[in-house]
C-alpha positions in Angstrom: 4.9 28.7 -29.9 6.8 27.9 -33.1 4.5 28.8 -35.9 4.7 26.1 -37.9 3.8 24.0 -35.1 0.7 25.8 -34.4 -0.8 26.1 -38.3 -0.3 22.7 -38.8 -1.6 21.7 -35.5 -4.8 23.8 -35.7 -5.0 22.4 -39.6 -5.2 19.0 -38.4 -7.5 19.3 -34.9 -10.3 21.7 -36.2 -12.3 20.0 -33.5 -9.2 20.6 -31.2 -7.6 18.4 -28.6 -7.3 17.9 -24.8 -3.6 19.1 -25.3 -4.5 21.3 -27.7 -7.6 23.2 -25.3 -4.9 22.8 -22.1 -2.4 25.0 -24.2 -4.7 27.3 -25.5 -6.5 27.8 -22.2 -3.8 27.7 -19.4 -0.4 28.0 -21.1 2.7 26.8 -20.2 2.8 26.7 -16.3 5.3 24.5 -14.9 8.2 26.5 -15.0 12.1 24.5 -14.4 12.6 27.0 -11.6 9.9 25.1 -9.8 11.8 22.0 -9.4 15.6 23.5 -9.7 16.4 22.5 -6.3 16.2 18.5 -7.3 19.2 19.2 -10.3 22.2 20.4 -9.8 23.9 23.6 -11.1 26.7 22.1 -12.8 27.3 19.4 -15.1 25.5 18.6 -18.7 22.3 20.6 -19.4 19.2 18.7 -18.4 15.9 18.3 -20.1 13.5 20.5 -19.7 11.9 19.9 -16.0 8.8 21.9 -16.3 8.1 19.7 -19.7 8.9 16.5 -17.9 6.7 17.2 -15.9 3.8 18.1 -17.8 4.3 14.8 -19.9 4.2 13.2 -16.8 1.2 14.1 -15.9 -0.4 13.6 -19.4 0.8 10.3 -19.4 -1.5 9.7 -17.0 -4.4 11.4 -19.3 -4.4 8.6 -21.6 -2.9 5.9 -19.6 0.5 5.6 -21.4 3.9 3.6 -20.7 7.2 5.5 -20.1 8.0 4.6 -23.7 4.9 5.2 -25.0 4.4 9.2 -23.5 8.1 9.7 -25.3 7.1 8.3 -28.7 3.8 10.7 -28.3 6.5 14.2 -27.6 8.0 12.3 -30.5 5.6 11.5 -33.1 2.3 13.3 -31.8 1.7 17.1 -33.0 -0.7 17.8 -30.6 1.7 16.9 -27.8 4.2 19.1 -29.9 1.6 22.2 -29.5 1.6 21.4 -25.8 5.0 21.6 -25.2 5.7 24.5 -27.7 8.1 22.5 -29.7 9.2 22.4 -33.3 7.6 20.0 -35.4 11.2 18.2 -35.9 12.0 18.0 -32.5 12.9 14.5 -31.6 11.9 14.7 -27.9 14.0 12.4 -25.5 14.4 9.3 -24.3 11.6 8.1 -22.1 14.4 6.5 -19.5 14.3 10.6 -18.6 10.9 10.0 -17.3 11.7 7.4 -14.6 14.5 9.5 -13.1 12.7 12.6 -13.0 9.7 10.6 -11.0 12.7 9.6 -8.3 14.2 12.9 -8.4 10.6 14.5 -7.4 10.3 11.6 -5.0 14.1 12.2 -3.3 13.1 15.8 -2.9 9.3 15.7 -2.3 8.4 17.8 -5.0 5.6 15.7 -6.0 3.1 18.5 -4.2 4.1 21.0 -6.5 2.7 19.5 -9.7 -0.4 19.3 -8.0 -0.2 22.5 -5.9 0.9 24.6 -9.5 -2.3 23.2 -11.2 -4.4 24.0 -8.4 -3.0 27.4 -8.5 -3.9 28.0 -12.0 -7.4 27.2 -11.3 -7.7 29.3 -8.4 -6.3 32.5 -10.7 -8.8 31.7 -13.1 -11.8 31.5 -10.6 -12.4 28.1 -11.0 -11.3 27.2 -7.4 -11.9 29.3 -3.9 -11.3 28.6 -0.3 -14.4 27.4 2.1 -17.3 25.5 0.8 -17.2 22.4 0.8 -15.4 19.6 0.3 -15.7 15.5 0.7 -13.1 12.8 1.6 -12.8 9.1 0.4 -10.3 6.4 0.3 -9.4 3.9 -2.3 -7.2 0.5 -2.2 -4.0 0.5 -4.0 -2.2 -2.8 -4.7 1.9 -2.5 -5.1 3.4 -4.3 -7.9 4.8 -7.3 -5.7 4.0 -11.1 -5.8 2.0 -12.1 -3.2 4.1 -14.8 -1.6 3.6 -16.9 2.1 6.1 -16.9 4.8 8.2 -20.1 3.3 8.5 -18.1 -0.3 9.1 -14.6 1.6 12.6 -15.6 3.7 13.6 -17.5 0.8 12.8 -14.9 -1.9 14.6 -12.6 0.6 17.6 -14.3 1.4 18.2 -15.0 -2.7 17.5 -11.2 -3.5 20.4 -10.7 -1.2 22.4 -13.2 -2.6 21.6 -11.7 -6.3 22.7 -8.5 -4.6 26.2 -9.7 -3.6 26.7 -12.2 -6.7 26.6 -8.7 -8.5 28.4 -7.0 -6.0 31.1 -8.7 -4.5 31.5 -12.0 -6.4 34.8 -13.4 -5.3 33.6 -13.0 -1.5 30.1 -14.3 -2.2 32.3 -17.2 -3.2 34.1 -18.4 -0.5 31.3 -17.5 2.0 29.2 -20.4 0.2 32.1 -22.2 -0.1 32.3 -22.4 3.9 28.9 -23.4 3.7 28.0 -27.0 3.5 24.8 -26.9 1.9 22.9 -27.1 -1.8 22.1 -23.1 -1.9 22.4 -23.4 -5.8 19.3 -25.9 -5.5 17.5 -23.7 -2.9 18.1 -20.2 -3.7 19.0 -20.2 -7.4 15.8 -20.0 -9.3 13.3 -17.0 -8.5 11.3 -18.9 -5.8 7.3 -19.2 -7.0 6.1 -21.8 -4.9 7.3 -25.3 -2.8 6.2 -28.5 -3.2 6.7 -31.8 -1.6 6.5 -29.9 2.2 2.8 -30.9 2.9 3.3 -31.5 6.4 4.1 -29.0 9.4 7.3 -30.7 10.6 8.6 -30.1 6.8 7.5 -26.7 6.3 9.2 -25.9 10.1 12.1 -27.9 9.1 12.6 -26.1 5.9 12.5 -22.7 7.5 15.1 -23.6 10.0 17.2 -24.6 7.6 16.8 -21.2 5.3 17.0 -19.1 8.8 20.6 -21.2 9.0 21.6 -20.0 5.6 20.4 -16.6 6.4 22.3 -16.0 9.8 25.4 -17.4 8.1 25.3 -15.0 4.9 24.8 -12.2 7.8 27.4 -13.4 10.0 29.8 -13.0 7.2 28.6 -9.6 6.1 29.1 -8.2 9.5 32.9 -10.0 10.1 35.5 -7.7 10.9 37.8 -9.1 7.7 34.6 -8.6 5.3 34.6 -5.4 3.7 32.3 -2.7 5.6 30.4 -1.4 2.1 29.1 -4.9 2.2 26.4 -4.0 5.0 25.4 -1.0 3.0 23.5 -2.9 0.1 20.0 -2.4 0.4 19.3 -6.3 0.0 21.4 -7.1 2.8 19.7 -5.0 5.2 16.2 -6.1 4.0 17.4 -9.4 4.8 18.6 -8.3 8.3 15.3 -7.0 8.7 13.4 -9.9 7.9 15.2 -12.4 9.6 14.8 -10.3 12.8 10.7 -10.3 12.3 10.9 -13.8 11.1 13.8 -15.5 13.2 14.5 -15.5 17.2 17.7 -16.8 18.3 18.4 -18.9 21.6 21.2 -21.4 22.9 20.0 -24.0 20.4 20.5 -22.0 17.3 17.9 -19.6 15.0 14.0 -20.7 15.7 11.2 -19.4 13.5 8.7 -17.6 15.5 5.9 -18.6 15.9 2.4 -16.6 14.3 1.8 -15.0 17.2 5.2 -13.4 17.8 5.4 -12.2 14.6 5.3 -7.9 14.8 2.0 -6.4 14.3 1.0 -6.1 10.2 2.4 -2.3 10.6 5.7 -3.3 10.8 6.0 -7.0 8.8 8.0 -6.6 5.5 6.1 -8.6 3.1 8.1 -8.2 0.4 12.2 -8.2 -0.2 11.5 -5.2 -3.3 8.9 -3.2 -2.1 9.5 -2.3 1.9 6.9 0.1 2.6 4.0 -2.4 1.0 1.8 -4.0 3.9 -0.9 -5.7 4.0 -4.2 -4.1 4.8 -7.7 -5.4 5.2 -11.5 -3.6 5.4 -13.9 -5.6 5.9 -13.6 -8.9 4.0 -11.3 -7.3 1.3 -7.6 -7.5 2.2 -5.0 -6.6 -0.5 -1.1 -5.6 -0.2 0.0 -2.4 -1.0 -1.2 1.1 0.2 -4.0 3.2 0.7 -4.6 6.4 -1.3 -7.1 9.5 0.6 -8.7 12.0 -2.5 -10.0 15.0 -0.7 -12.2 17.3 -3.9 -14.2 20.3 -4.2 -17.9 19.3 -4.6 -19.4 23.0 -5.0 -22.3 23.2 -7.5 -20.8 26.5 -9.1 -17.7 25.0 -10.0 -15.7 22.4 -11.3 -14.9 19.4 -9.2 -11.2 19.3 -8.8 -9.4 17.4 -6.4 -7.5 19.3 -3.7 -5.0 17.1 -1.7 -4.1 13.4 -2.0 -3.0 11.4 0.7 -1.1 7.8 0.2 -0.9 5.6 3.5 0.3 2.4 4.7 -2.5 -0.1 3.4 -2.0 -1.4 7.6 -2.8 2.0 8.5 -6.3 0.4 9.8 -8.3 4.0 11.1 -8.8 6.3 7.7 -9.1 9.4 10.4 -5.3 9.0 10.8 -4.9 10.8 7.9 -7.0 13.9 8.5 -4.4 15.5 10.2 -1.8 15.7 7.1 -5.0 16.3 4.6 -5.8 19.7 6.9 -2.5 20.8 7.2 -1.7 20.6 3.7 -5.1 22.3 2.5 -4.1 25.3 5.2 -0.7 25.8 3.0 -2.7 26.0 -0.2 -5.2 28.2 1.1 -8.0 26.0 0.5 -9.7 24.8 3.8 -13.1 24.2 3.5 -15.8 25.2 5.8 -17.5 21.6 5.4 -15.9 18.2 5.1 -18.0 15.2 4.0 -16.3 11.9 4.7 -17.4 8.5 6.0 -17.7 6.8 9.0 -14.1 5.3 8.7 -12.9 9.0 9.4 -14.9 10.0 11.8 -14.6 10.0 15.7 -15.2 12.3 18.6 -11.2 13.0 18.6 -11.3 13.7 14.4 -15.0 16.2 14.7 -13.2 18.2 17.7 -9.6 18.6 16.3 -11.3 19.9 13.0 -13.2 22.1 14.1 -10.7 23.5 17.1 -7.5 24.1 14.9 -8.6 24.5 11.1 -12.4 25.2 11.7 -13.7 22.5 9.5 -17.0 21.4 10.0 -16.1 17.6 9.6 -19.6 15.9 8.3 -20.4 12.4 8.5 -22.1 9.0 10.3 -20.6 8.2 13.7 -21.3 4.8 14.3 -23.9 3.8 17.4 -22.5 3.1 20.7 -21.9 -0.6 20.6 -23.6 -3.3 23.0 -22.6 -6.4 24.4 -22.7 -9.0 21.1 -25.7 -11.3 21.4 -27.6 -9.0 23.7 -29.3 -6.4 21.6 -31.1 -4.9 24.7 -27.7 -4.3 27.3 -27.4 -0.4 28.3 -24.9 1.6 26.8 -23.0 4.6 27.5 -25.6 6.6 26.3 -27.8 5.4 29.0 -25.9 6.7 31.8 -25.9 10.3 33.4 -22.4 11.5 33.7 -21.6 14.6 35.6 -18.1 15.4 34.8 -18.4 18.5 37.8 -19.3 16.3 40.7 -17.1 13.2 39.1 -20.3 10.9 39.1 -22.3 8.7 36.8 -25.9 7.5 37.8 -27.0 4.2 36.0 -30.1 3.8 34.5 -31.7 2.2 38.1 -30.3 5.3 39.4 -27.7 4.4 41.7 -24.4 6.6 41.7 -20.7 5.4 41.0 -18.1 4.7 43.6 -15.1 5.4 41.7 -13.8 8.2 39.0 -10.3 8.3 38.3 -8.4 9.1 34.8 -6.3 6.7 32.7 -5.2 6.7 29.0 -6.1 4.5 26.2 -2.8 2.8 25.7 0.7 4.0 26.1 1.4 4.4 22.0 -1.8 6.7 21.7 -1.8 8.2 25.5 -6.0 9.3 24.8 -6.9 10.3 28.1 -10.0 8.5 29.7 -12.0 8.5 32.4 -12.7 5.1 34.0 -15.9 4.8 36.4 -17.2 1.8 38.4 -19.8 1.4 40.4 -20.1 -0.8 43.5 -20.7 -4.8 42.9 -22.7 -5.2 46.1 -25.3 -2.8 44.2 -25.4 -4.6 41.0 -25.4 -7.8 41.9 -28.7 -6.3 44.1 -30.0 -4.6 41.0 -33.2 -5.8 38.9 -31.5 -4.7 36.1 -28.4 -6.4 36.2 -28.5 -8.9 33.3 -29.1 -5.5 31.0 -26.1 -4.1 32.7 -23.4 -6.1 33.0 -22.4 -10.1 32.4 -18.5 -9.6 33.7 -17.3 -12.3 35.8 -15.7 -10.4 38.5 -17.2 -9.6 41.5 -14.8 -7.4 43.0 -16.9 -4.8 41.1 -19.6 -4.1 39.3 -20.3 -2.3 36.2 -17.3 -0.1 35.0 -17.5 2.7 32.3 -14.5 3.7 30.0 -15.4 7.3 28.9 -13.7 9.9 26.7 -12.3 13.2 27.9 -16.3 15.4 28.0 -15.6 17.4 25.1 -14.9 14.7 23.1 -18.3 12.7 24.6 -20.2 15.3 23.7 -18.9 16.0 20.6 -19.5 12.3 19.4 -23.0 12.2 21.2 -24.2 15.3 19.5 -23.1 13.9 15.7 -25.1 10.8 16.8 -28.4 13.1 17.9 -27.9 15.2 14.6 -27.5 12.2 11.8 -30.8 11.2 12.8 -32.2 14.4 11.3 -33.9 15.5 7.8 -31.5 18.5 7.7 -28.4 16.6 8.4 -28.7 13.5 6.0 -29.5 15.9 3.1 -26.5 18.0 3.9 -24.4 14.4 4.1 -25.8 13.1 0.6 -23.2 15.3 -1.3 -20.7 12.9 -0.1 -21.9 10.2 -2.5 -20.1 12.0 -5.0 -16.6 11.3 -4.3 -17.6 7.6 -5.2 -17.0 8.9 -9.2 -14.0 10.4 -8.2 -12.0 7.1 -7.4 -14.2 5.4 -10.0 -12.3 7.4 -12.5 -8.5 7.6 -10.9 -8.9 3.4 -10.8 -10.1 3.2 -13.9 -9.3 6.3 -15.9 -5.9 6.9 -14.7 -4.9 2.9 -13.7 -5.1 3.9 -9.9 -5.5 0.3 -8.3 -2.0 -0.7 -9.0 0.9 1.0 -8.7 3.8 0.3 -11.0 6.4 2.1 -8.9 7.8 0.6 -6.1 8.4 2.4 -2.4 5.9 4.9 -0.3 7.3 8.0 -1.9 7.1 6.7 -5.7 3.5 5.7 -4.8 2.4 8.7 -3.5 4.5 10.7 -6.8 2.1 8.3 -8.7 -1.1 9.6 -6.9 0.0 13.0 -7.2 0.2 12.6 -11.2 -2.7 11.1 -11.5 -4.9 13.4 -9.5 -3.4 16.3 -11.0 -4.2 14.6 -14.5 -8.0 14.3 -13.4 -8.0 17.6 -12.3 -6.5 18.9 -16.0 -9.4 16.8 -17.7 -12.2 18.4 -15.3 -10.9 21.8 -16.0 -11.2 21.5 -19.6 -14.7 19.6 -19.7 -15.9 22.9 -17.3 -14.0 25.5 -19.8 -16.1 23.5 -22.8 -19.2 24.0 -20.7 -19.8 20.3 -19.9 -21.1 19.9 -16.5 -20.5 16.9 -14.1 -23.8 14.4 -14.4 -25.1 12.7 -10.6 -23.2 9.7 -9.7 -26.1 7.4 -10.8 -29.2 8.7 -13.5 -31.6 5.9 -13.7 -33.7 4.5 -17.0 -36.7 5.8 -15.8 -35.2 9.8 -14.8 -33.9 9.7 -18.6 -37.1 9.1 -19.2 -39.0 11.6 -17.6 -35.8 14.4 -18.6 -37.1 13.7 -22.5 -41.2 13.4 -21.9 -41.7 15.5 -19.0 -45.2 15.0 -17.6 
C-alpha cells in the first residue's frame, strides 16, 4: 500500500468505507495466478487480472456501468486504497472490463471469484461445512426484444444479412442480385413490428415469402463456388437454425410449420443475438431469459453468505434439475450442508433420495399432495392403496388384489423406472366404490396405478407424513429467509436483467453479483451489524421499545 494513498485515504474516510473496511479486513486476495490460464504467456503485458477482477465485482457493489467502475479506479481514492495504487495512477480503459468478463466466460473461471471469496471467509471462521443451508430461484430476463414469429425470421434473416454486408460485400451483392425481390424494403430497417397483415392468409403469406428469401440466402452460402468461411459466421448459422425450427420443406417449396410442430420451448431460438435465451413460464408469469438458483448459509452464528449460484435455461421447467450441479459443486468447496431448505419446485421423491444417498443432505421442504381426479375432490389416491412390493400386489381400498405388476419407465428421455399395476375391470365395474376409483373409458381394464421405484414411494410418502408435523414446519420456517436474498441480488446488484448476452456471460454475471453480496454481508458481520427477520411488523417495533 503506497503511503501516500493510505494517509490521504484514511484523512478523508474517518468513518471509512466499504472499500476501505474490505482492504483493511481481507487484503488483497485475488491473485493473477488464479486466472493465468485465460492469458497467454507472450505478447504485451496485461492488466492486472486479480484487480480486474475485484473491480468487477465491486461494480456490482454499487451498481456501476463498465465506464463508470473505470472512472471510479480513476478518480475515486477509496477505490485507489482497494486496489493498492498510487494516487496518480490513471487506471485503464473500461473496454478491459468486457474482455476480461469473456475471457472468464471462455475459460470458466467465473467459479473462482466466488470460490476465492468463499475461501477467505472460511479462513477467517466466518464460514464452516454442515449446517444448514436454503435454496431459491429467481427470474432473469436477457437483454433481447421480445418479438413474435413474423418479427423473429425476419429479424433473423436481416442479422444475417448485416453479417455478410459486413463480411463479404461483393458476394452479398450478386446473391441479391439473382434474387428477384424488394429485400431492401423487407429486410433493411431493424424490424419492430408489421402492419397492414391483419389477416391469417397475409401473415402465412408473408412468412412464406421470407422462408423463400431465407432458403435462397442459404442455398448460396452452402454452393460449392461460395467461399467455405462464409458458413462459419455466427449469423448464418443462427439463421440455419431457425429456418429449420421455423420452416419444413416438401415438393411444393419451404412451408412454415405449423404451432404445433414447432420444437418444444427447450429448444426454440427466440432470438437471432441471444441463443441460449428461452422462454420460461411459472405459474402465470412467463418471461425470456434464464433462471438463476442462490443456494446461502442461513446459520444463526454467522453471517449469511451465499455458497453456490446456479444459472439455467428459463425453459428448464422442474427447479430440482439443478440440485444435482448445486451438490456437486458445494462437495468441491468443502461446504455441503447437513440440511437443505428449498421449496416445493425442488423437491420430489427422486431429489430427497439422491441427496441424502450420495452427498448426505438432508434435503427439507413441502412435497406436494398426491393429486386426484380434477372435479372430484373425493377419488382415491395412491396413498389409499396397499402396495406390497415382495409379493408384486396392490389391494384397493374395497380390498380386492391386482391382476397385473410389471415395470416400465417414465419416458424414453428420462428412463425413471415405474411400476405399472392394474386390476381386473370385471371387479371394478362390480365394485360399490367404483365412481371413487376410476372414471376411464376402457373396459378392457380396470383401475391402473403408475408407481415409483419403493424407495422413492416411500421416501416421498414419509416427507408428506412428516410436513404435517409441529417439529417439521418450524424446522422448514428458516427457508423464508432466502426470500431477502434475491430481494437484494434483483434489486441491490440489478439481478433481473442481464446486460450480457449468452448462458456463460449470464451465469459470469451471477457469479459477480453473488460474490459482491457476499463482500457486503462480510463487512456488515465484521462491523457487528446483524441480519434483521425478513419481515418486523409496526406492532413488534413496538413492543421491542415498550416491552410489557
Amino acid at each position: 500500500m503506497p503511503k501516500l494513498t493510505r494517509r490521504v485515504a484514511r484523512a478523508a474516510f474517518p468513518q471509512g468505507t466499504l472499500a476501505l473496511r474490505l482492504r483493511d479486513s481481507l487484503g488483497q486476495f485475488f491473485d493473477d495466478a488464479l486466472f493465468a490460464e485465460a492469458f497467454p504467456a507472450d505478447g504485451r503485458p496485461a492488466a492486472s487480472p486479480g484487480a480486474l477482477a475485484m473491480v468487477s465485482v465491486m461494480q456490482f457493489t454499487e451498481r456501476l456501468t463498465d465506464r463508470q467502475a473505470a472512472e471510479a479506479v480513476r478518480a475515486r481514492i477509496d477505490w485507489k486504497y482497494l486496489l493498492g495504487l498510487e494516487l496518480d495512477d490513471s487506471g485503464f480503459d473500461h473496454t478491459l472490463l468486457s474482455r476480461f468478463r469473456a475471457r472468464l466466460a471462455e475459460h470458466g473461471l467465473e467459479e473462482k471469484i466466488l470460490t476465492t471469496v468463499l475461501r477467505v471467509a472460511r479462513e477467517r471462521g466466518l464460514l464452516r461445512q454442515g449446517g444448514r443451508q436454503r435454496t431459491d430461484s429467481a427470474m432473469v430476463i436477457a437483454d433481447v426484444r421480445q418479438l413474435n414469429r413474423m418479427e423473429f425470421v425476419a429479424e433473423t434473416l436481416r442479422a444475417a444479412l448485416e453479417a455478410l454486408a459486413a463480411a463479404a460485400p461483393g458476394w452479398l451483392e450478386s446473391v441479391v442480385a439473382e434474387r428477384d425481390s424488394d429485400w431492401l424494403g423487407r429486410y433493411g430497417e431493424r424490424v419492430d413490428s408489421w402492419h397492414g397483415l391483419s389477416t391469417p392468409a397475409d401473415r402465412q403469406t408473408w412468412l412464406s415469402q421470407t422462408g423463400q428469401d431465407g432458403l435462397h440466402l442459404l442455398t448460396a452460402v452452402w454452393q460449392p463456388s461460395s467461399p467455405a468461411w462464409l458458413r462459419q459466421i455466427p449469423a448464418v448459422e443462427v439463421l440455419r437454425q431457425a429456418w429449420v425450427q421455423q420452416y419444413h420443406r416438401d415438393e411444393g417449396g419451404i412451408h412454415a410449420r405449423e404451432p404445433g410442430d414447432l420444437p418444444p420451448s427447450s429448444k426454440l431460438l427466440i432470438s437471432p443475438y441471444d441463443t441460449d435465451a428461452r422462454r420460461g413460464a411459472k405459474g402465470t408469469t412467463t418471461w425470456t431469459g434464464y433462471c438463476v438458483h442462490l443456494t446461502e448459509t442461513c446459520d444463526a452464528d454467522a453471517p449469511r453468505l451465499i455458497t453456490d449460484v446456479a444459472t439455467t435455461s428459463a425453459a428448464a421447467g422442474n427447479d430440482g434439475q439443478a440440485l444435482g450441479g448445486i451438490h456437486t459443486r458445494l462437495r468441491q468447496r468443502g461446504l455441503v450442508p447437513a440440511e437443505q431448505l428449498a421449496d416445493s419446485g425442488y423437491i420430489s421423491a427422486a431429489s430427497i433420495v439422491t441427496a441424502r444417498r450420495e452427498h448426505d443432505i438432508d434435503l427439507v421442504g413441502p412435497a406436494r399432495p398426491a393429486t386426484r381426479k380434477r372435479g372430484h375432490g373425493d377419488m382415491f389416491t395412491h396413498d389409499d392403496f396397499v402396495i406390497d412390493d415382495h409379493r408384486q400386489q396392490a389391494t384397493c381400498p374395497a380390498g380386492h388384489t391386482s391382476v397385473s405388476w410389471s415395470a416400465t419407465h417414465a419416458s424414453h428421455s428420462t428412463r425413471t423406472p415405474l411400476i405399472q399395476i392394474r386390476f381386473a375391470a370385471q371387479t371394478c365395474r362390480a365394485c360399490p366404490l367404483q365412481p371413487r376409483c376410476t372414471i376411464a373409458a376402457n373396459q378392457t381394464w380396470g383401475r391402473s396405478l403408475t408407481l415409483r421405484a419403493p424407495a422413492l414411494r416411500a421416501a416421498l410418502q414419509q416427507r408428506r407424513r412428516e410436513q404435517e408435523t409441529d417439529q417439521w414446519r418450524a424446522r422448514y420456517r428458516w427457508r423464508a429467509g432466502i426470500e431477502s436474498t434475491v430481494c437484494q441480488f434483483v434489486h441491490r446488484t440489478a439481478g433481473r436483467h442481464t446486460s450480457y448476452k449468452g448462458h456463460k456471460q449470464a451465469h459470469v454475471g451471477h457469479c459477480l453479483a453473488a460474490t459482491a453480496i457476499n463482500l457486503i454481508r462480510i463487512d456488515d458481520w465484521l462491523q457487528g451489524h446483524r441480519p434483521e427477520p425478513t419481515r418486523v411488523t409496526h406492532l413488534t417495533r413496538l413492543l421491542r421499545r415498550y416491552p410489557l
